[in-house]
C-alpha positions in Angstrom: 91.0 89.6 105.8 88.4 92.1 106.2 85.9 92.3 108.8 83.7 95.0 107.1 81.8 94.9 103.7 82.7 97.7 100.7 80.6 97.3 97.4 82.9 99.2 95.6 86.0 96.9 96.3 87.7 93.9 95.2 86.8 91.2 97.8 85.4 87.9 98.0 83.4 85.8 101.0 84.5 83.2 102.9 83.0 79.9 103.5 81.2 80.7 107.3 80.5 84.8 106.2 82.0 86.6 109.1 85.2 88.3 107.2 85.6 88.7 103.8 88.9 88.6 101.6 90.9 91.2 100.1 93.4 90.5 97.5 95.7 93.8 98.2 96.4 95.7 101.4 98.8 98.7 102.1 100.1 99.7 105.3 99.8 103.5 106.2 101.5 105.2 109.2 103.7 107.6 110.6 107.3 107.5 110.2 108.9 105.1 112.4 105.9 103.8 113.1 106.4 100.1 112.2 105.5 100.2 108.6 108.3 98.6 107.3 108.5 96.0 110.1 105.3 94.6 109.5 106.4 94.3 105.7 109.7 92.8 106.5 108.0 90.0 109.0 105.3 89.1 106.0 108.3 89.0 104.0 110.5 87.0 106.1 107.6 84.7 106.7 107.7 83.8 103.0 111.3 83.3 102.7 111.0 80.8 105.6 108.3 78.6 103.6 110.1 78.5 100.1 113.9 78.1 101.6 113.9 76.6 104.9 114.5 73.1 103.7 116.2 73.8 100.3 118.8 76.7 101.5 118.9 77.0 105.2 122.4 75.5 106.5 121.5 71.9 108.0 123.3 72.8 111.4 123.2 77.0 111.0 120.2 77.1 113.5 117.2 79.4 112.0 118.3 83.0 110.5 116.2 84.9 112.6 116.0 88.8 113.6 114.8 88.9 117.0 112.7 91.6 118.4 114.9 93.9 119.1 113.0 96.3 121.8 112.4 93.4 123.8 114.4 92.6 126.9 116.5 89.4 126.4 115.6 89.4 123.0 116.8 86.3 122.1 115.6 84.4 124.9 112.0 84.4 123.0 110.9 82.6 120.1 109.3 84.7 117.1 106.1 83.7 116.1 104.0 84.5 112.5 100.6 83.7 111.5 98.7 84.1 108.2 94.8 83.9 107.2 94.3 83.3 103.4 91.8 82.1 101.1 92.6 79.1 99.1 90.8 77.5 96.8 87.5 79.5 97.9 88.5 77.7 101.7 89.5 79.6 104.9 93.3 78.6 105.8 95.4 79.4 108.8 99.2 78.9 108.6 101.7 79.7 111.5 104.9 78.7 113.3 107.3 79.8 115.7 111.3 79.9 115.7 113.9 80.9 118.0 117.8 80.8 117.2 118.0 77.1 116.7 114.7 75.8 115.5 111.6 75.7 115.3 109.4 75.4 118.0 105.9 75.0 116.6 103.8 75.0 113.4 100.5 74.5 112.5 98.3 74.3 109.4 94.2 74.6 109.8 91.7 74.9 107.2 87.9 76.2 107.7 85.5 74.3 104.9 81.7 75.4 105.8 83.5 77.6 108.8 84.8 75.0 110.7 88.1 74.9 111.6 89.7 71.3 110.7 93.4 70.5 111.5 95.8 69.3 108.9 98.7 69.2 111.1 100.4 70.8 114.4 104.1 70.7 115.4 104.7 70.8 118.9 107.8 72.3 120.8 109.3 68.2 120.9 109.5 68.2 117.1 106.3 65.7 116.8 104.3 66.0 114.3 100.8 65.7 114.8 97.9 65.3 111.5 94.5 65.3 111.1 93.0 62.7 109.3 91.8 65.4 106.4 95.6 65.5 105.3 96.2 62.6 103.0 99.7 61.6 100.9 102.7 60.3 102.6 102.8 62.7 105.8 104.8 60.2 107.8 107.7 59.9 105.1 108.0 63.6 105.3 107.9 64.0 108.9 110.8 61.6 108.7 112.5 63.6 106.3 112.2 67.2 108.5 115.2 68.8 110.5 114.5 71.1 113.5 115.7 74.4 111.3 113.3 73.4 108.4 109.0 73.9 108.6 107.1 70.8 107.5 105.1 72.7 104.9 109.1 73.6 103.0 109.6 69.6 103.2 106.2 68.6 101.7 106.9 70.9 98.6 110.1 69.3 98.3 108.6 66.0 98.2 105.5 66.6 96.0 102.9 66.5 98.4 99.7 67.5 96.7 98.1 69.1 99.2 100.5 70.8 101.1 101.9 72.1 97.5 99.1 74.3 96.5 99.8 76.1 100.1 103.2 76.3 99.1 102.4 77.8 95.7 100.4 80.5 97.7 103.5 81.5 98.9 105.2 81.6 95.8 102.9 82.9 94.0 100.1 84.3 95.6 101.8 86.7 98.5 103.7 89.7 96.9 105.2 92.5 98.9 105.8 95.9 97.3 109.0 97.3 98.7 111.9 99.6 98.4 114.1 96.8 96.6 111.6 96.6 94.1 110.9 100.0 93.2 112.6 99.9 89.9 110.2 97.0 88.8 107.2 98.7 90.1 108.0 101.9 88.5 107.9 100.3 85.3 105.1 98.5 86.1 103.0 101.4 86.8 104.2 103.0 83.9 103.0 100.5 81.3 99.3 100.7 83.2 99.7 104.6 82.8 100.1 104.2 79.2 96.5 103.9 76.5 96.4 101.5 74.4 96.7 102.6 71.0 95.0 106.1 70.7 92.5 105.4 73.3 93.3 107.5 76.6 90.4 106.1 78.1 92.5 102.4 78.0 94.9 103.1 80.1 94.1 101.0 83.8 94.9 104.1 85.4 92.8 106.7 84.1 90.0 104.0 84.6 91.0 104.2 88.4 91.5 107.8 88.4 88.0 108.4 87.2 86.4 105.8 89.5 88.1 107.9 92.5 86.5 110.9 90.8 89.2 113.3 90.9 88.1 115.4 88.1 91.7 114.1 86.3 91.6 114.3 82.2 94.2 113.0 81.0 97.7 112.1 82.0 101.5 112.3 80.6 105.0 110.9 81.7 107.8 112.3 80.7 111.3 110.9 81.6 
């Protein structure tokens, strides 16, 4: 989410106007500065939604890292939070884990700007919903462990709604990190290359003259 306005880049409104959504951000910084934390936490974030209920051991507590530069570490929960855009709508997703569970989650969505609830998790394990979540909520709630987020469960059981937040998970959140360099490399490779005998076709040259750099032409060579 961006709180300023560029012509120029690829961003879209939200519903009440006061930030507007980008659909790529990259973290810059010294070294050691955090960088790859932040990735890491977005990252582990992800994994929590798509494999909490499907691959976390029933009884293993929550695979957590804890913040390590923290006194008693491990004594405090870790917490994660996401704004996205969904279906052209303003959504909030968070939750909170320590060692053994999880201690709180909570879904919101923001049609017209205001904030309506879909459903909280508290640090007792109840499940609270807002009457703008439909399907069998109850059956699911039924259905969660203390290790395993709500939102993994509803996926697993084919709730509509909470699916297409799953999916933007899956799907829609992609990190760009060391582990996939190979695949990236390649990647950007195949949008270096014209199509045909056009230069002007490749993606990147079209990029590479937007930014103005005075850049020609390209080659790559092994």
């Amino acid at each position: 989410m961006a709180a300023d306005h560029h012509a120029e880049r690829a961003e879209a409104e939200t519903p009440n106007g006061d930030f507007r959504a980008v659909s790529v951000c990259a973290v810059y910084g010294t070294n050691a500065s955090g960088k790859s934390n932040v990735i890491d936490a977005v990252g582990w974030m992800r994994r929590a939604v798509l494999s909490s209920f499907r691959h976390w051991d029933p009884s293993g507590g929550v695979p957590r890292r804890p913040f390590a530069l923290r006194d008693d570490a491990a004594a405090h929960p870790s917490s994660f939070a996401l704004d996205f855009i969904l279906g052209g709508v303003h959504h909030q997703f968070g939750f909170s884990v320590n060692d053994d569970r999880v201690t709180e989650e909570w879904l919101y969505y923001y049609p017209e700007g205001r904030q309506r609830r879909l459903y909280e998790r508290g640090a007792d394990g109840v499940v609270t919903f807002g009457r703008w979540l439909t399907g069998r909520r109850k059956l699911i709630a039924e259905l969660l462990r203390p290790n395993s987020l709500y939102l993994s469960v509803a996926a697993a059981q084919g709730h509509e709604q909470l699916g297409e937040v799953f999916r933007w998970f899956r799907s829609g959140l992609r990190l760009a990190t060391d582990q996939d360099f190979a695949q990236r490399l390649d990647h950007t490779i195949r949008l270096c290359q014209a199509d045909g005998d056009r230069q002007d076709s490749a993606p990147v040259m079209a990029m590479l003259r937007f930014a103005d750099l005075g850049v020609s032409g390209l080659d790559i060579k092994e």
